[in-house]
C-alpha positions in Angstrom: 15.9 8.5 -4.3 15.1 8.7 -0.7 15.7 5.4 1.2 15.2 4.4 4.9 18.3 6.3 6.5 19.2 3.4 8.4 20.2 0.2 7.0 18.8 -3.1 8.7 21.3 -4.8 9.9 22.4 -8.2 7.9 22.7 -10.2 10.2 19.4 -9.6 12.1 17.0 -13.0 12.2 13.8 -10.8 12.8 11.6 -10.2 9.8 10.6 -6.4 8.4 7.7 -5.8 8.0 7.1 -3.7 5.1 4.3 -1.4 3.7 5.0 -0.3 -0.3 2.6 2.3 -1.3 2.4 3.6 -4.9 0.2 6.4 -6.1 -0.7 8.7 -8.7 -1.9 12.1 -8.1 -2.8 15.0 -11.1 -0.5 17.3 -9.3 2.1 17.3 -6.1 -0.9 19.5 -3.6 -3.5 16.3 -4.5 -4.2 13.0 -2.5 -3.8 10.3 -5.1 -7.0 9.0 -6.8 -5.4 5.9 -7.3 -3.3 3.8 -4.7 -1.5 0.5 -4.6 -0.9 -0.5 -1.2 0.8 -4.0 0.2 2.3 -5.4 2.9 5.4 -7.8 2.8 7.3 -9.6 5.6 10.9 -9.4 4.4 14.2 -10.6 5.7 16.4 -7.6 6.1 18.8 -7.7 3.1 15.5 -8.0 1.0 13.6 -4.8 3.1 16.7 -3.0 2.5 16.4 -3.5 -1.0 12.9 -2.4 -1.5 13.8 1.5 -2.0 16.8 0.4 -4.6 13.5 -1.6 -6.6 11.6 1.3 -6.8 14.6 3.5 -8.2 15.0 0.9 -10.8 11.4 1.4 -11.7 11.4 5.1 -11.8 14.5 5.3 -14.0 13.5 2.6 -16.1 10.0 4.3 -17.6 11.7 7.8 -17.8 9.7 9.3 -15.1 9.8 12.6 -14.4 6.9 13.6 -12.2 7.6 11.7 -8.5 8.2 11.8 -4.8 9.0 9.7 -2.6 9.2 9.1 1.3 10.6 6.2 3.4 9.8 5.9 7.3 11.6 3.0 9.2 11.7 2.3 13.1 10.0 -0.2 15.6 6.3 -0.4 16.3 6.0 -1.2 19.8 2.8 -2.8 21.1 3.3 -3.6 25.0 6.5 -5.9 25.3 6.3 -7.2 22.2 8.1 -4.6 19.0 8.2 -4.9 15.0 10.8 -3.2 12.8 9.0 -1.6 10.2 9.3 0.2 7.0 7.2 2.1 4.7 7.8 3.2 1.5 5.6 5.8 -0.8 5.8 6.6 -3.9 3.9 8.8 -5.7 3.7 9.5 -9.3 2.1 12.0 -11.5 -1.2 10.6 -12.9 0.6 12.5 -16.3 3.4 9.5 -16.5 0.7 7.1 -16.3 0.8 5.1 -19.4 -0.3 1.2 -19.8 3.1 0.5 -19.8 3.8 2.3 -16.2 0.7 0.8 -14.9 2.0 -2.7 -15.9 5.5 -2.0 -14.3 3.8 -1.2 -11.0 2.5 -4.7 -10.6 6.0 -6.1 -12.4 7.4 -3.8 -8.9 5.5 -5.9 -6.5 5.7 -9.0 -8.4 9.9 -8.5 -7.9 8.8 -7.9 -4.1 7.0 -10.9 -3.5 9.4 -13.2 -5.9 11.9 -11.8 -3.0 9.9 -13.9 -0.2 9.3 -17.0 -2.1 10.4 -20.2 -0.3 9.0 -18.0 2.8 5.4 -17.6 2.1 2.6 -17.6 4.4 0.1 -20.4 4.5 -3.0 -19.7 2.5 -6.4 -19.0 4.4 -8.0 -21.8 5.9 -11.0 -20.0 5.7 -12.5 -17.5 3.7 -12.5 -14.1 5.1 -15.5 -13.3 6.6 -17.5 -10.0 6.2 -16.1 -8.1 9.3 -12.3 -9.2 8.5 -12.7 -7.7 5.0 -14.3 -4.4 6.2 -11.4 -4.4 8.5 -8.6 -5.4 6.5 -9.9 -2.5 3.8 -10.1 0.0 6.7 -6.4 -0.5 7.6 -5.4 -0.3 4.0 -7.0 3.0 3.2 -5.7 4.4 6.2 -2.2 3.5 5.8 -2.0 4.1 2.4 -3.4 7.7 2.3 -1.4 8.6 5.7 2.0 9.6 3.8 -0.5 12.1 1.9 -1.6 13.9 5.1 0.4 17.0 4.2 -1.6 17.7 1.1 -4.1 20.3 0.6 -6.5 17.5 0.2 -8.2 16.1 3.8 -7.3 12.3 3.9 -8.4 9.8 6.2 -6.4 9.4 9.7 -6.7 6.7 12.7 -9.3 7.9 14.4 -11.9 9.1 11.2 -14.9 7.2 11.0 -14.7 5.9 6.7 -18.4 5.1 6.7 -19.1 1.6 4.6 -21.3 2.2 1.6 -21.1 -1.2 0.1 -19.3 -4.6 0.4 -19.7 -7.0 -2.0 -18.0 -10.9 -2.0 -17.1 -12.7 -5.2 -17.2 -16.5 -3.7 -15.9 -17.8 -6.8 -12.8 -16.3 -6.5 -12.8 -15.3 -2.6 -12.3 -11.1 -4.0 -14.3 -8.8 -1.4 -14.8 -5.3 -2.3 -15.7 -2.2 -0.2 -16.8 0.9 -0.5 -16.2 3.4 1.8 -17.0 7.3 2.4 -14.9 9.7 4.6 -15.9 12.6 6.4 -15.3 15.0 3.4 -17.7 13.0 1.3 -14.8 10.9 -0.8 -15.4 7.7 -1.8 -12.6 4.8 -1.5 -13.4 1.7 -3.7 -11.3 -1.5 -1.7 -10.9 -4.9 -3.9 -8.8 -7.4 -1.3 -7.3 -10.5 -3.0 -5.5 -13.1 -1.5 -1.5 -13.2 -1.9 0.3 -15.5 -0.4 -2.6 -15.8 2.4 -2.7 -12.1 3.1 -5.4 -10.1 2.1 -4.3 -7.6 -0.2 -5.7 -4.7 -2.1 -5.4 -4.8 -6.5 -5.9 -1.4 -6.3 -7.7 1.6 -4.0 -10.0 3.9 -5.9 -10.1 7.4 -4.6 -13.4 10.1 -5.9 -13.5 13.3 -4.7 -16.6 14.8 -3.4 -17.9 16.8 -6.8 -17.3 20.2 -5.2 -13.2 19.1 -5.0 
């Protein structure tokens, strides 16, 4: 199991922040049709144990079919810099039974138990129409880009993913968007609130009919 090569260091005050992508794909040359993507702000003992997590997963439903790819380094935005790390792991659509399905939300349950006593204040305000559009943009982008060495086109930072619908449960503050790429695939976006940041349940990925 691939993990980020180097270690945080313990003793480091500044939070990780992490990206945990899982997907499932019908075969390795595929872009996953579906895509769990979330973002965590972890201490570093708890990023460093993110990869070990999804080992535990892997070998506790028997799966066979997998990859997976850890990145970890410093985004750097002016003076200011983050330490980062993204994990991805896709599985083949094959191994997904009910039961692996459930045991990828019990793998970012574990993730967020891991920041509790740390958590983010909720929104004080709903998001608005724009903020969701945005925050679904970011999350298809990101979680697709480990995928770019497929055979399938996937989205990248400067394609235009065309909005086709946005719709806004106010009952229970869910937004979900729709969004088309430049190849004619759909992305279906629900964003739900954990811990007060918006997160995606699930992406849905359909290939143009011709795929």
């Amino acid at each position: 199991m691939a993990k980020n090569t180097v270690p945080f260091e313990s003793g480091q005050s500044e939070p990780i922040q992490v990206t945990l992508i899982v997907g499932l794909k019908d075969w390795v040359g595929r872009s996953p049709d579906r895509l769990w993507v979330e973002r965590f702000e972890l201490s570093p003992e708890e990023a460093n144990n993110v990869g070990g997590y999804a080992e535990r997963f892997v070998e506790s439903h028997a799966i066979k079919g997998f990859t997976v790819q850890a990145q970890s380094g410093r985004a750097s935005w002016g003076a200011d810099g983050s330490p980062y790390l993204n994990v991805a792991l896709f599985l083949s659509a094959a191994a997904a039974t009910q039961a692996v399905v459930r045991g990828v939300d019990q793998l970012f349950d574990r993730i967020r138990e891991a920041r509790s006593g740390r958590e983010r204040e909720p929104w004080r305000e709903p998001l608005t129409r724009d903020q969701a559009i945005e925050s679904a943009r970011w999350f298809v982008i990101s979680g697709y880009e480990p995928a770019a060495d497929t055979l399938d086109p996937t989205p990248g930072p400067t394609d235009q993913l065309e909005v086709i619908s946005d719709t806004h449960d106010v009952e229970a503050d869910r937004w979900t968007v729709c969004f088309r790429d430049s190849t004619g695939a759909t992305y279906k976006v629900t964003l739900s609130d954990q811990a007060g940041i918006p997160s995606p349940s699930l992406i849905e990925r359909t290939r143009r009919r011709s795929d």
